[in-house]
N, C-alpha and C positions, 0 to 999 in steps of 0.2 A: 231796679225797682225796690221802694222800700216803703214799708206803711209806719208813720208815724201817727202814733195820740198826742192832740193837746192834752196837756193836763193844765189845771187850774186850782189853786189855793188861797185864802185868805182869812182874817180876821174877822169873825162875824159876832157884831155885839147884839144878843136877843134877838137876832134874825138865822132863817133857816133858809133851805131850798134856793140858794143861788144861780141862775138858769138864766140864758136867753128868752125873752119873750114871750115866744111860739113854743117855750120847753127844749130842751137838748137838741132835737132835731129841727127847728125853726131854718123852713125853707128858705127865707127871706132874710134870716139873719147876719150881716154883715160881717166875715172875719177877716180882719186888717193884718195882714205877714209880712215879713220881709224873708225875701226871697234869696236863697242860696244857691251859685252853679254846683251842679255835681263834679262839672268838667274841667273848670279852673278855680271855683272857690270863691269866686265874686258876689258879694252880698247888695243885693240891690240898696240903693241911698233911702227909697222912699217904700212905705206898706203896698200893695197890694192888695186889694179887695175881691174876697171870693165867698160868694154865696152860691147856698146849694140848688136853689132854681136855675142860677144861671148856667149853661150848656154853652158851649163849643163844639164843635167837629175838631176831631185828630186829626193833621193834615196828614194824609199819607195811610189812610185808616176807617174803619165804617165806624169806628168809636165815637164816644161825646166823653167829655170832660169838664171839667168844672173853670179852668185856666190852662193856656199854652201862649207859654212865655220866651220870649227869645235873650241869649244871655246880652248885655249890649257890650260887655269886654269881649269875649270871644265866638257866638254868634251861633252856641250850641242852643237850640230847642229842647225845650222841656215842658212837662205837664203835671199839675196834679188835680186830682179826684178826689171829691169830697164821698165818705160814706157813712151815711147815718146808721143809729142802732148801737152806738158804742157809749154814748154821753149819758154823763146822768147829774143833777144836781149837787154843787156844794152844799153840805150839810154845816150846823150848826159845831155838832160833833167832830168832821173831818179840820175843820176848821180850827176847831180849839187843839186838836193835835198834830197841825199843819201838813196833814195831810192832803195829797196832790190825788183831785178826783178826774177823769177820763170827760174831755166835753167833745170831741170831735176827732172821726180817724180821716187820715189825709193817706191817699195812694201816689207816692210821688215816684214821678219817671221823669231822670235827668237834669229834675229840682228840688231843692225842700225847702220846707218854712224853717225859718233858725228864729224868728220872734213874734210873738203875738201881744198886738196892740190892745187894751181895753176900750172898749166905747160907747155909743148907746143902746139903749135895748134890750136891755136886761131886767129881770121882775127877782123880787124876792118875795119872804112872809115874814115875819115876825113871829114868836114863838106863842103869841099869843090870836096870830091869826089873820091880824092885821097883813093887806096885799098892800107891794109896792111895785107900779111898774111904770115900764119906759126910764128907766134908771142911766143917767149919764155917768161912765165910770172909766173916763177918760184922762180925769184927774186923778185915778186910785182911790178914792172913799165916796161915801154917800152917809148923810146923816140926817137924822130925822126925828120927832118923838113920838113914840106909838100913846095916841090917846087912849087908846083899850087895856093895855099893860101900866099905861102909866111909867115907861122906862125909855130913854134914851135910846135909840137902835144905829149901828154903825156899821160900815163894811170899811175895811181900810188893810193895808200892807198885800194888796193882790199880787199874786206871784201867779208867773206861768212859766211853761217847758215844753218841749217837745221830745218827748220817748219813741224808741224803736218798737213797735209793736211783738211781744216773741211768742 
């Protein structure tokens, strides 16, 4: 068992609070991974979709989980759990010093995420106050001009990671 944080960074021109939707902990928010065996190391070809509404039963267990996955090279089962309470918005700030801020802790047993996809569903602000949401950022940027501010607003160079929680 190991708990891993996405972390998430990027380039934010006059925009702040970069967030899912629903906010950090958005039930319904869609996170696209690719999936690692613990067993033999085989990384799945294609993402993965695991949102935090969604439940499974642990086979073998009175538990719920969020995915349980079977390796398709060697045929080990694995599982991971989404836990909210850990995520918080890219800021403006974090941003300009490329720093990697915490959006979601994963409980992985016998799996882990090794990549996180960008995609839709995302809100930001503008530093001037201006909301921007349902943000598609599956391309890597979002561009826009904040009539309020009067300035150009961008998100672009998204990077992400997966850390061991310690």
């Amino acid at each position: 068992m190991v708990n891993l944080v996405l972390m998430i960074t990027g380039e934010l021109d006059n925009l702040t609070d970069l967030q899912p939707q629903g906010g950090c902990d958005d039930a319904n928010f869609p996170f696209y991974i690719k999936i690692k065996c613990g067993n033999c190391g085989e990384v799945s070809p294609k993402e993965t979709c695991l949102v935090l509404s969604d439940t499974v039963s642990i086979p073998k267990s009175r538990g719920t989980t969020n995915l349980v996955q079977k390796c398709k090279f060697c045929g080990r089962e694995g599982n991971i759990t989404m836990i909210p309470g850990k995520g918080r918005p890219l800021t403006l700030e974090a941003g300009e010093t490329e720093e990697y801020v915490p959006l979601m802790l994963f409980d992985c047993r016998g799996i882990e995420p090794v990549e996180f996809a960008f995609g839709d569903g995302w809100k930001v602000q503008s530093t001037d106050g201006t909301k921007y949401e349902g943000i598609d950022l599956s391309s890597g940027e979002f561009s826009e001009y904040c009539e309020k501010g009067q300035v150009p607003v961008m998100i672009s160079n998204l990077k992400s990671k997966f850390e061991i929680l310690k």
